[in-house]
C-alpha positions in Angstrom: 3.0 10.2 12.9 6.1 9.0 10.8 6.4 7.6 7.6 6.9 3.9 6.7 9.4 2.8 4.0 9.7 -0.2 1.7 13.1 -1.7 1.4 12.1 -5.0 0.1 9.9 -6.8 -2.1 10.6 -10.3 -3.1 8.3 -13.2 -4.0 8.7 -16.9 -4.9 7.8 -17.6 -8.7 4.1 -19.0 -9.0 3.4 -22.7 -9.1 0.3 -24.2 -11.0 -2.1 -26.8 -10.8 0.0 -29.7 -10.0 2.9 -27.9 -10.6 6.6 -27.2 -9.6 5.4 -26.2 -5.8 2.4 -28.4 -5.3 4.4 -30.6 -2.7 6.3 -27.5 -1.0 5.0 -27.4 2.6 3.2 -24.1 2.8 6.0 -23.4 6.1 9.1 -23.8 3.7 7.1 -21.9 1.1 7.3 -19.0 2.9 10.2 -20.0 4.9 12.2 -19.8 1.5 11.6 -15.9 0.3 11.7 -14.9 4.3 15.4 -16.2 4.1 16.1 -14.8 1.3 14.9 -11.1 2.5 17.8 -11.4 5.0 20.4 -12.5 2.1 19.2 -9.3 0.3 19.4 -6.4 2.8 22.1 -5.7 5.6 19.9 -5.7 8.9 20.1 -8.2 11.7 16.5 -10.4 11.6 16.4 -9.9 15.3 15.6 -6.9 14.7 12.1 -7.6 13.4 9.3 -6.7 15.9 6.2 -8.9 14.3 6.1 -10.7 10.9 2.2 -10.5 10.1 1.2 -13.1 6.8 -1.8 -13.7 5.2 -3.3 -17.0 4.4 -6.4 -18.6 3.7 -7.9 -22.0 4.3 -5.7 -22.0 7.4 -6.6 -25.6 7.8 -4.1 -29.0 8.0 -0.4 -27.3 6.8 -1.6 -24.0 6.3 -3.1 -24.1 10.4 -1.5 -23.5 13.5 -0.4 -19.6 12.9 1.6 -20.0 9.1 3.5 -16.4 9.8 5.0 -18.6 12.8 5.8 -21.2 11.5 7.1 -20.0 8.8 9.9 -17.5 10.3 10.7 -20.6 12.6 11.5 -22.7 9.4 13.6 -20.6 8.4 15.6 -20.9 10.9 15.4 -17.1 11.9 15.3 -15.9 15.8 13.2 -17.8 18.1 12.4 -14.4 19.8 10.4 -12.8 16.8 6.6 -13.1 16.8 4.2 -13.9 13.9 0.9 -14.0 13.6 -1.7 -14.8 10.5 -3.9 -12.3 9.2 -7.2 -13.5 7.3 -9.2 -11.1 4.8 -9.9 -13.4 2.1 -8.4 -12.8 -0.9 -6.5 -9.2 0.5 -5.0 -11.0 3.0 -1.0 -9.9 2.8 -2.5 -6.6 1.1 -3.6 -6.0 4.9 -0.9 -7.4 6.6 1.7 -4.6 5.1 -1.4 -2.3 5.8 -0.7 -3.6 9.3 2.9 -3.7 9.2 2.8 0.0 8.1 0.6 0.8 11.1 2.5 -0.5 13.4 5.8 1.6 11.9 3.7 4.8 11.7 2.3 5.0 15.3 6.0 4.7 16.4 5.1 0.8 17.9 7.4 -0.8 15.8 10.5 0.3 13.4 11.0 -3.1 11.5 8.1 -5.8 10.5 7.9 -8.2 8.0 4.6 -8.5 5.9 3.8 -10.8 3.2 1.7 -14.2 2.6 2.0 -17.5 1.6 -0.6 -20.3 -0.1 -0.7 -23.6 -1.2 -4.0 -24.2 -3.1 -2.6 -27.8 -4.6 -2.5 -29.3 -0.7 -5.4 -27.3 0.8 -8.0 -26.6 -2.2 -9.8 -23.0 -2.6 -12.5 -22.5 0.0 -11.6 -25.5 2.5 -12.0 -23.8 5.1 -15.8 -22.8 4.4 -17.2 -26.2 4.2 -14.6 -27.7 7.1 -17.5 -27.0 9.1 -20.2 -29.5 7.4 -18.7 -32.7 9.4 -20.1 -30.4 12.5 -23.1 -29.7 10.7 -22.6 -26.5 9.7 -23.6 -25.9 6.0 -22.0 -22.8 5.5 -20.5 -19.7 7.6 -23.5 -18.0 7.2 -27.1 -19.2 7.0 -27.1 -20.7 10.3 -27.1 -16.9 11.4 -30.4 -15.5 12.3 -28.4 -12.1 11.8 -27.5 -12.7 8.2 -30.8 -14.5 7.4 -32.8 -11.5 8.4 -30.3 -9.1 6.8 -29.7 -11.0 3.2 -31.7 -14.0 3.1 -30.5 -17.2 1.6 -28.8 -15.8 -1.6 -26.0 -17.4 -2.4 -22.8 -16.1 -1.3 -20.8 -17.4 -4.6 -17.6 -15.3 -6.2 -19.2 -16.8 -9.7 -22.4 -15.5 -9.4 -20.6 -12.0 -7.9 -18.8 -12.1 -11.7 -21.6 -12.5 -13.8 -23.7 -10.4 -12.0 -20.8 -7.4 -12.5 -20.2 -8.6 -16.5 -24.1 -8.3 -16.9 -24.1 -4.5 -14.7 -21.3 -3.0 -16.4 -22.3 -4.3 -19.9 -19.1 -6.5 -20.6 -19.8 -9.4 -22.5 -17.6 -13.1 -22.8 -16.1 -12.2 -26.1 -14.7 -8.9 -24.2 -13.5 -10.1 -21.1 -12.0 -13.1 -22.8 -10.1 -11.2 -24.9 -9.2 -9.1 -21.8 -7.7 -12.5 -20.5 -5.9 -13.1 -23.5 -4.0 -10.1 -23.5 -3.0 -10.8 -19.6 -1.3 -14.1 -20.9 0.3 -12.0 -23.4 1.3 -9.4 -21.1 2.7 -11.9 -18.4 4.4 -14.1 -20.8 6.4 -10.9 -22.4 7.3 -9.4 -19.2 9.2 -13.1 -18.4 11.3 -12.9 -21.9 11.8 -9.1 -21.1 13.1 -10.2 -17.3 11.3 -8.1 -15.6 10.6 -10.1 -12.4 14.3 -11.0 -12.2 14.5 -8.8 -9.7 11.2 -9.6 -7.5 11.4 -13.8 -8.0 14.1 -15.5 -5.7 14.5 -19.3 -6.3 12.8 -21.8 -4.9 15.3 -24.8 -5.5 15.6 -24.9 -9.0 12.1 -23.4 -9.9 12.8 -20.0 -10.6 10.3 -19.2 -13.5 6.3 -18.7 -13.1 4.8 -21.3 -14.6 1.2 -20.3 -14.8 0.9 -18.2 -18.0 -0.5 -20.0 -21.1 1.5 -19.3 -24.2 -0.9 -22.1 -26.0 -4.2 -20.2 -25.1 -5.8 -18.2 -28.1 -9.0 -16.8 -28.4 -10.5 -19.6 -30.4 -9.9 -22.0 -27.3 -11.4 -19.8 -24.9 -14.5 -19.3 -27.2 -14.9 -23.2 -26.7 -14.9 -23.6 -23.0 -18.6 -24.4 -21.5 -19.1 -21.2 -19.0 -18.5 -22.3 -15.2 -22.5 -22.0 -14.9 -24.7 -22.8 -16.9 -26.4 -19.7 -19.1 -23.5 -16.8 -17.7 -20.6 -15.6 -19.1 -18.3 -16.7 -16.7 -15.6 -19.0 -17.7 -12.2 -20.8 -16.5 -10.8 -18.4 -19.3 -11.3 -15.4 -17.7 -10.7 -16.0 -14.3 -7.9 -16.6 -11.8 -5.6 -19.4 -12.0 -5.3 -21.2 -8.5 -2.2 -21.3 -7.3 1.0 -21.6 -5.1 3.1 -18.7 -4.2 4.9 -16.8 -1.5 5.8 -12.6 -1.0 7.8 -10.8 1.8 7.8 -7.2 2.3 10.3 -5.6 4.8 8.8 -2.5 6.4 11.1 0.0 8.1 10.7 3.7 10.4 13.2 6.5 9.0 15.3 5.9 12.6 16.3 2.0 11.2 16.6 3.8 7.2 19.4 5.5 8.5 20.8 3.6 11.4 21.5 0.9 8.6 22.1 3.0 5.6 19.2 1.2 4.3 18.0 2.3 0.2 14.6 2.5 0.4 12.2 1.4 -2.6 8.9 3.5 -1.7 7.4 5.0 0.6 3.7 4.0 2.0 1.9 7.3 0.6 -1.9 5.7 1.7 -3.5 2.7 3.1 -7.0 2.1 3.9 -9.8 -0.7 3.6 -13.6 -0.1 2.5 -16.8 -2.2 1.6 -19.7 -2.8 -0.5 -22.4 -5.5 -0.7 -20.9 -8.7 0.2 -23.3 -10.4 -2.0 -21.9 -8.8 -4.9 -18.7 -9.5 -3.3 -16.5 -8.3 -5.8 -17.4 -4.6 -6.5 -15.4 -2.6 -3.5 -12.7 -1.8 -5.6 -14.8 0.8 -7.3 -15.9 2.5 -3.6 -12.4 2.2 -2.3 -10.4 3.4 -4.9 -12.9 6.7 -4.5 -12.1 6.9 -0.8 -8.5 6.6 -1.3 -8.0 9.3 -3.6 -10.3 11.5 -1.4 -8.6 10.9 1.9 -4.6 10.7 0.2 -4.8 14.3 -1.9 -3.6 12.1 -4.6 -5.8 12.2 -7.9 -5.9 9.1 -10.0 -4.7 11.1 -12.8 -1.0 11.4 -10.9 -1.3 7.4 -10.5 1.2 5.8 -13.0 0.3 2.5 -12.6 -2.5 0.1 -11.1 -2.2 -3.4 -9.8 -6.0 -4.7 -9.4 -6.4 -8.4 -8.7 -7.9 -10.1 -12.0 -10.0 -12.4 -9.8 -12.5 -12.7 -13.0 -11.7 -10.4 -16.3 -15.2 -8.6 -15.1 -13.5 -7.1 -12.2 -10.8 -4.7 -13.5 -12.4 -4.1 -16.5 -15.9 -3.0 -14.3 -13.4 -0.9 -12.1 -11.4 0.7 -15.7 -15.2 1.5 -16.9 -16.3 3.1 -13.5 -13.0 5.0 -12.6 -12.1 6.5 -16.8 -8.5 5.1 -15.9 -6.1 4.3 -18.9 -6.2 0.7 -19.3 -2.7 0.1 -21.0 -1.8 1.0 -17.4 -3.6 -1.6 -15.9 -1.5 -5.0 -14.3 0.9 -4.3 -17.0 3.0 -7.5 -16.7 0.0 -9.5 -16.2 -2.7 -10.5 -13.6 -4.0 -13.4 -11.7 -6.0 -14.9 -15.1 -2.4 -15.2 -16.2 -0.5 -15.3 -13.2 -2.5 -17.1 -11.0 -4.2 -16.2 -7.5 -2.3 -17.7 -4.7 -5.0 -16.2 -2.3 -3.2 -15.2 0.8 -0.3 -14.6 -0.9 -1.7 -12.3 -4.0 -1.4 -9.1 -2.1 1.8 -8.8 -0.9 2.8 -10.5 -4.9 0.3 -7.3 -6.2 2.5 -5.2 -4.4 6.0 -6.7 -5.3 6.0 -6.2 -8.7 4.1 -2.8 -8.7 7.1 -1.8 -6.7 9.8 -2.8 -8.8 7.8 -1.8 -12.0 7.5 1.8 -10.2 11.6 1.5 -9.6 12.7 0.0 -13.3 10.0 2.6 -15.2 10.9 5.9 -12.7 6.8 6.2 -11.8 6.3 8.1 -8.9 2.8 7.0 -7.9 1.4 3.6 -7.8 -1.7 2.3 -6.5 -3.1 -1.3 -5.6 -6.4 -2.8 -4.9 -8.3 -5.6 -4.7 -11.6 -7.6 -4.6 -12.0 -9.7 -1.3 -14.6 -12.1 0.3 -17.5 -10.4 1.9 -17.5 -7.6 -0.2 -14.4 -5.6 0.8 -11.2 -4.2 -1.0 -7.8 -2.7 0.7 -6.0 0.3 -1.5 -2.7 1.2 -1.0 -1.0 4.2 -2.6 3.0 4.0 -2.8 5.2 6.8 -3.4 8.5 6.1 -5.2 11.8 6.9 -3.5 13.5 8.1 -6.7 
């Protein structure tokens, strides 16, 4: 088996609600930082064997295989295939896990991973009620099979929150200040520059727009929870969003054929589960696995991205795993950043990657919370 190297990472800055990339077709959204990738590193696209995206909602602009269409706008080689990988909100985590699969079996020696969303033209969870106007309530209780195995609990990322907040003991005032400090975080690692290198342009929008330098915790402390009697506010979760990510994947053979630099190298991937009615928890069970199958103890991990879907998810995750939390999403998370679903993964792992590179951190690791109760972990190793 060979190894699989990272020799780029670049993502589009993030758009709000109604914001600078609301009216970017989801195509030229990714069509833009795919481009770019190519501007950045001296190997022939036609090269690349697959380019493998994740999106969500895959409905209207977002439909018709995205990673396709989105090479094609781009105006990169006709010849090179794409297809559109789908595990909720880990969707381009798994598509570099597949990318990197694909380079260490020896299939493939150049893929591009990454993801792309547009949550301002196709709205969060679109794609699970599309089915109502065929009579379909939901994807799941018109299963006999998930009727018998879970009932008719509701399958709700809110209730997943506030049922981890109440589990792990964290109340509102301490996840809201957890949330302030991510807008804090976010909105100093822009003044410091440190996504200069990660961000191309996407026109003239060149800046994330999504953290809240007005937010203070007297405003959060005002906000009427998302349901009524939990803890669970707008505060403290993510931010919906629109973003895109790339990440170029590449065997040792193309490293030196092209005198390539590489950024890191992919030290562990895998992908576990948990309860998908607590939906949010496998974090916890696959960060365990990882550092049991890699070798790699968490006390040689020098920084963690994990997905700030709601402030009770890391900071469950930080309780149950003892790791330092002033290494935690150090330039910010999704409450600040925003959660451009199936683009968050691939984002995740852009700027852990460059704030391994800029900070000289060896290890790195990345998770994240994902529908039906899974959560993909990837270990990098720096290339110092």
């Amino acid at each position: 088996m060979q190894d699989a190297y990272i020799v780029s990472a670049l993502r589009t800055p993030i758009g709000k609600k109604k914001g600078s990339l609301s009216e970017v077709h989801p195509a030229d959204l990714g069509a833009s930082v795919l481009s770019e990738t190519f501007e950045k590193i001296d190997i022939d696209p036609a090269l690349v064997e697959d380019v493998i995206f994740g999106c969500v909602d895959t409905v209207g602009p977002q439909a018709g295989d995205i990673a396709r269409t989105c090479w094609l706008a781009a105006g990169l080689p006709e010849h090179v295939p794409g297809t559109t990988v789908d595990r909720q909100c880990g969707s381009s985590q798994q598509a570099v896990h597949f990318a990197t699969q694909a380079v260490m079996s020896g299939t493939s020696d150049v893929v591009v991973a990454g993801g792309v969303q547009n949550m301002n033209m196709v709205p969060i969870s679109y794609a699970m009620l599309a089915g109502q106007s065929l009579g379909f309530k939901d994807p799941f209780s018109g299963s006999d099979g998930w009727v018998n195995r879970y009932g008719t609990q509701e399958v709700s990322q809110f209730n997943s929150a506030q049922m981890i907040a109440e589990k792990w003991d964290i109340s509102r005032e301490e996840m809201e200040i957890f949330a302030f400090d991510s807008h804090q975080k976010a909105i100093q690692a822009i003044e410091l520059g440190r996504f200069k290198d990660e961000i191309i342009s996407v026109g003239d929008f060149h800046v994330d727009e999504t953290p809240r330098a007005e937010t203070s915790l007297e405003k959060m402390a005002l906000l009427n929870p998302l349901i009524e009697g939990h803890r669970i506010t707008a505060a403290i979760s993510s931010q919906n969003a629109d973003a895109s990510s790339a990440i170029l994947i590449v065997s040792e053979k193309i490293l030196k054929e092209f005198n390539l630099t590489p950024l890191v190298r992919v030290a562990h991937i895998s992908v576990r589960a948990d309860d998908p009615i607590w939906m949010l928890t496998a974090p916890i069970p696959a960060t365990e696995f990882a550092v049991k199958k890699s070798g790699i103890k968490l006390e040689d991990i020098g920084l963690v991205e994990i997905n700030e879907a709601f402030a009770s998810v890391p900071m469950a995750w930080q309780k149950e795993t003892g790791y330092p939390l002033e290494q935690i999403n150090i330039n910010g998370g999704a409450i600040s950043l925003g959660h451009p679903l199936g683009a968050t993964g691939a984002r995740l792992m852009t700027t852990l990657i460059h704030s391994m590179k800029r900070d000289n951190i060896k290890y790195g690791l990345q998770t994240m919370c994902e529908g039906g109760g899974q959560a993909n972990v990837t270990i990098l190793e720096n290339c110092l």
